[in-house]
Structures are given as C-alpha cells and as structure tokens.
NUPA-782505 format. One record per residue (C-alpha): x, y, z; residue number from 1. Coordinates in Angstrom, 3 decimals, padded with zeros to 6 digits. Layout:
N
X = X Y = Y Z = Z num = NUM
...
This chain:
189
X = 000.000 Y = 000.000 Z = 000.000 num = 1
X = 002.670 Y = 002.403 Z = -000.478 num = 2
X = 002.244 Y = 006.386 Z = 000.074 num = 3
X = -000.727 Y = 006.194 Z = -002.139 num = 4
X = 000.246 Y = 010.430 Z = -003.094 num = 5
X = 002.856 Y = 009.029 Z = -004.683 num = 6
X = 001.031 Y = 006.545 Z = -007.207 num = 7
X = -000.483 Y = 008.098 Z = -010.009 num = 8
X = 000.523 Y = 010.365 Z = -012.347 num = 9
X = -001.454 Y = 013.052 Z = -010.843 num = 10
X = -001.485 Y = 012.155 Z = -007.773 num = 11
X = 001.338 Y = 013.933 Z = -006.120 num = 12
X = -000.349 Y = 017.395 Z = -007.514 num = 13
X = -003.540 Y = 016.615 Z = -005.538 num = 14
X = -001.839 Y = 015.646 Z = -002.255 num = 15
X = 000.233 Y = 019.020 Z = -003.046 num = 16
X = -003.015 Y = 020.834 Z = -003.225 num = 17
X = -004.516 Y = 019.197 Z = -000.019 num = 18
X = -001.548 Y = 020.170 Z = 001.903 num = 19
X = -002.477 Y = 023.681 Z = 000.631 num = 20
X = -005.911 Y = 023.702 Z = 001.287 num = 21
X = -004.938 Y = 022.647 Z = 004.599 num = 22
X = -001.901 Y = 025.122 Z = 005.596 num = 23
X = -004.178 Y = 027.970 Z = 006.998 num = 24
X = -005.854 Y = 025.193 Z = 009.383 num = 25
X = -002.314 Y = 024.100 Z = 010.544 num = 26
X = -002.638 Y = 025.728 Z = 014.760 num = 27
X = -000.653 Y = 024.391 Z = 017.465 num = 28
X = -000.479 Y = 021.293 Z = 018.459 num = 29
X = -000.740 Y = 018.794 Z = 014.753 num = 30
X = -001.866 Y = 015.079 Z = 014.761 num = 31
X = -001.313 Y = 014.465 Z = 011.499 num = 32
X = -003.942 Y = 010.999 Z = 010.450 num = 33
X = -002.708 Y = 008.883 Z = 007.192 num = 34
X = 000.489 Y = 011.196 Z = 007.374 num = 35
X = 001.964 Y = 008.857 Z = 004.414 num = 36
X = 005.444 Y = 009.904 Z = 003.269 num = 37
X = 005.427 Y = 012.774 Z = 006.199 num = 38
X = 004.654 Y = 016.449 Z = 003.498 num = 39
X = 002.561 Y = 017.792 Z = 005.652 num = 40
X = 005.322 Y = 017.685 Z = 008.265 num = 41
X = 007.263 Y = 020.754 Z = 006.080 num = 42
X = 004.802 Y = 022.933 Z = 007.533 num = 43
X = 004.656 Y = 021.921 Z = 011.313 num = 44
X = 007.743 Y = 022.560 Z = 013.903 num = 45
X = 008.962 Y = 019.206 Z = 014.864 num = 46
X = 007.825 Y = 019.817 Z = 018.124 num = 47
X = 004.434 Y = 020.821 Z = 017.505 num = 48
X = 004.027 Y = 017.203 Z = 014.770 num = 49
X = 002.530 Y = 014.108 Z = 015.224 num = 50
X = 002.272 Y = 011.922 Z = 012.351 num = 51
X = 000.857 Y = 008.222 Z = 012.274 num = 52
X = -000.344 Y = 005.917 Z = 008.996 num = 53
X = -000.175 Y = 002.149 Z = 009.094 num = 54
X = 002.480 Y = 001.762 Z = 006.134 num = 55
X = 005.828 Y = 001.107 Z = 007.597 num = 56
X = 007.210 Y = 002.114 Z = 003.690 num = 57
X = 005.940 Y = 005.446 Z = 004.010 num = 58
X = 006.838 Y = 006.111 Z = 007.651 num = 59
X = 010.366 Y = 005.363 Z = 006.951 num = 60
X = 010.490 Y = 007.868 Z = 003.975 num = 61
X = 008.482 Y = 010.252 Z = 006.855 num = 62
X = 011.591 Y = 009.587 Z = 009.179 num = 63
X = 014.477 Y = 010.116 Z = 006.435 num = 64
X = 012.666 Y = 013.460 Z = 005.200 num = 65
X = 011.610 Y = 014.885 Z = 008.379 num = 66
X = 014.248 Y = 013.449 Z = 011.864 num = 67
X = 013.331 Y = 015.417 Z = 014.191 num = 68
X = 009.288 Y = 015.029 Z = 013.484 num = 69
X = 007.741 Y = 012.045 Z = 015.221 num = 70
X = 006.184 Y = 009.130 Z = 013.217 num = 71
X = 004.491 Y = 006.164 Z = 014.556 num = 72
X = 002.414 Y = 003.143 Z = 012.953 num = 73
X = 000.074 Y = 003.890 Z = 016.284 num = 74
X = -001.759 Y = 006.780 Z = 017.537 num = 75
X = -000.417 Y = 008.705 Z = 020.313 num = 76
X = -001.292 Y = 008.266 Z = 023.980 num = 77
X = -004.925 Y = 008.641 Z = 024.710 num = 78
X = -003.478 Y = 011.968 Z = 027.352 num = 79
X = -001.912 Y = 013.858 Z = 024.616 num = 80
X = -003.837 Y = 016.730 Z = 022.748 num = 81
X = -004.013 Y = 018.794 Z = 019.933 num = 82
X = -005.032 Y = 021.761 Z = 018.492 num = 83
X = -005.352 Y = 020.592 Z = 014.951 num = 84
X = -006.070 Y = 016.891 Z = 014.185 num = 85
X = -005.659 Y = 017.104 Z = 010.131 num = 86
X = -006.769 Y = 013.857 Z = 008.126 num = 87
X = -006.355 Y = 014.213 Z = 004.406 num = 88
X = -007.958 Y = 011.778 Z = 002.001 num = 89
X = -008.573 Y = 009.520 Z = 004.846 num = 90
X = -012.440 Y = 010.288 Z = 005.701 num = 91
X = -013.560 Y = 008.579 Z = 002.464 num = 92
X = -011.750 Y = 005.432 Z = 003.643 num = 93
X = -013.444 Y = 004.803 Z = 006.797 num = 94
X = -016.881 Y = 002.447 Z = 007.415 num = 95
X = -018.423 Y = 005.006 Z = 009.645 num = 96
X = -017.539 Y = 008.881 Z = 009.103 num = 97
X = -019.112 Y = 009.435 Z = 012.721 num = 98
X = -017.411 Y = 006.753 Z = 014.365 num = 99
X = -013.800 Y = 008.208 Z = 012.878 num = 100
X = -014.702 Y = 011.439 Z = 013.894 num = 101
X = -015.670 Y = 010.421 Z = 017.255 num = 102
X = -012.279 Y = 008.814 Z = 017.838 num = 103
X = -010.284 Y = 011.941 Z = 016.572 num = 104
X = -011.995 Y = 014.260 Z = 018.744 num = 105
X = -010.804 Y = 012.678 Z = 021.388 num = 106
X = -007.471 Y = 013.880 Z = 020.631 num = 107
X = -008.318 Y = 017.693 Z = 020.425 num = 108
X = -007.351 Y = 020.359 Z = 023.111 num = 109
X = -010.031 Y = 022.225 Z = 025.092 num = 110
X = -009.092 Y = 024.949 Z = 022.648 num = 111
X = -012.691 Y = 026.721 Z = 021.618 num = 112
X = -010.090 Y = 026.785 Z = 018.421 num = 113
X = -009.244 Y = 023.196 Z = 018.403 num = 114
X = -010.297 Y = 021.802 Z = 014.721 num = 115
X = -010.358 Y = 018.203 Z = 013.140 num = 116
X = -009.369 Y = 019.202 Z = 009.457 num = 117
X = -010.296 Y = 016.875 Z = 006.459 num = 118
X = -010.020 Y = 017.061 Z = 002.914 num = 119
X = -011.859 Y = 014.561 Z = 000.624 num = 120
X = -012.859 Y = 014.568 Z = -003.413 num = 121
X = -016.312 Y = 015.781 Z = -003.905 num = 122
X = -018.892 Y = 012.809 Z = -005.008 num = 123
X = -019.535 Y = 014.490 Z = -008.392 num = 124
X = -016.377 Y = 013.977 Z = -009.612 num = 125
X = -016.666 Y = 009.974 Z = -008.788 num = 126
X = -016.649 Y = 008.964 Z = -011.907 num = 127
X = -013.765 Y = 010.722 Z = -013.216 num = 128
X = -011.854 Y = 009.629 Z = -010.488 num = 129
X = -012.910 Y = 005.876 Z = -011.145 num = 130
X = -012.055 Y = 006.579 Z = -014.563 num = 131
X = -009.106 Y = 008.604 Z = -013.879 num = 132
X = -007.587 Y = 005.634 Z = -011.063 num = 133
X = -008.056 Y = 002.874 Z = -013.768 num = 134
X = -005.970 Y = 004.734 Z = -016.741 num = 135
X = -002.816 Y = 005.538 Z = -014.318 num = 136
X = -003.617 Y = 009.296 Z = -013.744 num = 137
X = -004.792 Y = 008.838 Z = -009.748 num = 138
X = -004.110 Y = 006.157 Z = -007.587 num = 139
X = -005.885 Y = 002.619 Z = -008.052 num = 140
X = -005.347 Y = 001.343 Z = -004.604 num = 141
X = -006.681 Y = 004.545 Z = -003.052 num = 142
X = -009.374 Y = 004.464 Z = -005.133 num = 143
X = -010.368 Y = 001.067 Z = -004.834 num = 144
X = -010.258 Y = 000.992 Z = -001.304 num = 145
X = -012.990 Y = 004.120 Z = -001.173 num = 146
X = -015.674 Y = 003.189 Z = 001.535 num = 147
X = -018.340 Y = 006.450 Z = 000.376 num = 148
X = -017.613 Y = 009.977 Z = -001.431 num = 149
X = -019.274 Y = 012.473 Z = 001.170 num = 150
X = -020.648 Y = 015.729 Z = 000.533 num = 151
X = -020.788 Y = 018.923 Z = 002.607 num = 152
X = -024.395 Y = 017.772 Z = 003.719 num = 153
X = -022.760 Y = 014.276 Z = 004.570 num = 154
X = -020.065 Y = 015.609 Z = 006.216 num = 155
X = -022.548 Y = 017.868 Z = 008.457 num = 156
X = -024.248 Y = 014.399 Z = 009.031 num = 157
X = -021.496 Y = 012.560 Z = 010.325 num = 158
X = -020.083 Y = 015.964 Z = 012.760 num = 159
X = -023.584 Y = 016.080 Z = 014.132 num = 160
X = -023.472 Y = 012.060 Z = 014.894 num = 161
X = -020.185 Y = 012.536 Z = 016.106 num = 162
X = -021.102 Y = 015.221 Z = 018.644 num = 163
X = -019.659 Y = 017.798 Z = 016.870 num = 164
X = -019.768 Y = 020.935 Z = 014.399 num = 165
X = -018.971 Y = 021.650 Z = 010.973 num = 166
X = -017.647 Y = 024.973 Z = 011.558 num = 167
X = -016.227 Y = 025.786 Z = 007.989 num = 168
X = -016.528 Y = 024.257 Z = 004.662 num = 169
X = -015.077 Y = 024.705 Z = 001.267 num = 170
X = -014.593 Y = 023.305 Z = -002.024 num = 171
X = -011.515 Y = 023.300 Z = -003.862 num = 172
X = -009.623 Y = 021.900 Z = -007.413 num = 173
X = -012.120 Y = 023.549 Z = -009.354 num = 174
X = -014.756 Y = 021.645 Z = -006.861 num = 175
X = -013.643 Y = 018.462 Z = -007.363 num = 176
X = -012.583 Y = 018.115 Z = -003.949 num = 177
X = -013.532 Y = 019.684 Z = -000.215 num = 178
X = -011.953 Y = 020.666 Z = 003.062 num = 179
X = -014.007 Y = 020.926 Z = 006.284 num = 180
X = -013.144 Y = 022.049 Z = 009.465 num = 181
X = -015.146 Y = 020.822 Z = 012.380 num = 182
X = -015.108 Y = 021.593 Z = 015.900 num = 183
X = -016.791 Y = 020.429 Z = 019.098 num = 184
X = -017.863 Y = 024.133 Z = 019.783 num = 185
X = -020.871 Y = 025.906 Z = 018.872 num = 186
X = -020.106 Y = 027.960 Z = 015.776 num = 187
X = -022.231 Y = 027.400 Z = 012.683 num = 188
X = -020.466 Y = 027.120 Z = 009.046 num = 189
C-alpha cells in the first residue's frame, strides 16, 4: 500500500493541493492521520508534529525526510492533545464517518479553536476519479479501497453524529474536492 500520493501520475499534484488547502488550518499542536510519506510535516515545527499511517514504507520515507518530526504506525497516547487533528484523504476510507470522527476528537485540546481538518474529493467527480484511477492518472489502490464519497451535507451528518460541528466548509480543485473544518464548539459554518 505504499504512500498512495505518490502513485499516479497526478497524484502527487492533488496531495500538493490538499496540503495547501490545509496550511491555513495548521494551529498548534498537529496530529497528522494517514500522514503517508510525512509532506505535511514541512509545515509543522517538529515539536508541535505528530504523524501516524499504518504503512511502515511510508513512515520510513516520513523519518528520512523529516528526523526530528515524530512518526508512529500507532496513535499517540490517549493523554496527549491537539489543536489541529488534520486527516487528508482519509475520511472517504473509513466504514463510519461518525465513528472516525468520534475517535479523533478525542485527541483535540479544550481549545474553543481546536479543529479536526479533512479534505476529501467531492462525489460528483466519482466517476472521473474511477475513470481517472483505472488509466494511471490517480491512484488505483486509493481508489479502490474508497468506503463512500461524502458531501458537505454528509459531512454535516457525520459531525452532528459525532457530537460535533462543521464549523467551515469549502470546495476546492475547481470543486472536485472539499476541506471541512469541524469543531466540538458551537459555531455554525
């Protein structure tokens, strides 16, 4: 399962363009979900980063690129906390949105600014992504392992069921794919 950015002809543009999207999120404290090969990591202090994915591969290329970041095939302690818990292109992979956003929360400071940040493509563009995954341009194995494409009303959904708030929403790629930021405070998006 490699860094799935990585595989694809286009993919390393999009995970570029996540890490983007996501940069003005970036506060504190960063637990870093699915960190893959460790980009996101360029934009964190090494004291302030916590990264964790469950391919040993990509964690090693997270270690080379970034020493003095940590990395770990495990989340951290259930005492630490965070001010931003960022999961790109992960939300999509997940049996139960709610459930996964339940567990991150978990994780976030008492902050009234303490955000979960995730990206994920937009459902209209499933097809082309199908399409796009199958001729080399995106990655297959991301792709293929897809649970369900959400949309800003499904990712509402799944905050509310989680206990929490979609605080700020966006779309982004010329729509084809959508950050959220949700929170556990009271703030309306």
């Amino acid at each position: 399962m490699a860094d799935q950015g990585s595989e694809g002809l286009l993919s390393p543009f999009l995970r570029n363009q996540r890490f983007e999207a996501a940069k003005p999120y970036l506060r504190g404290r960063v637990l870093d979900i699915g960190c893959g090969a460790g980009g996101l990591a360029r934009y964190v202090e090494p004291h302030a980063y916590f990264g964790t994915d469950v391919d040993e591969a990509s964690l090693a290329l997270a270690r080379a690129n970034h020493p003095g970041h940590r990395f770990s095939p495990t989340m951290p302690d259930e005492g630490e906390r965070f001010d931003t818990v960022v999961a790109l292109a992960v939300i999509e992979h997940v049996p139960s949105p709610a459930e996964f956003l339940r567990s991150l929360a978990k994780y976030l400071s008492a902050s009234k600014d303490a955000r979960i940040i995730c990206t994920t493509p937009h459902p209209a563009v499933d097809f082309i992504h199908g399409l796009g995954s199958r001729i080399g341009l995106f990655s297959r194995s991301a792709n293929d392992e897809h649970e369900d494409l959400l949309d800003r009303a499904a990712l509402d959904r799944a905050s509310t069921q989680a206990g929490l708030k979609l605080v700020e929403y966006k779309r982004f790629l010329f729509g084809a794919n959508q950050i959220a930021a949700i929170s556990g405070g009271g703030e309306a998006a």
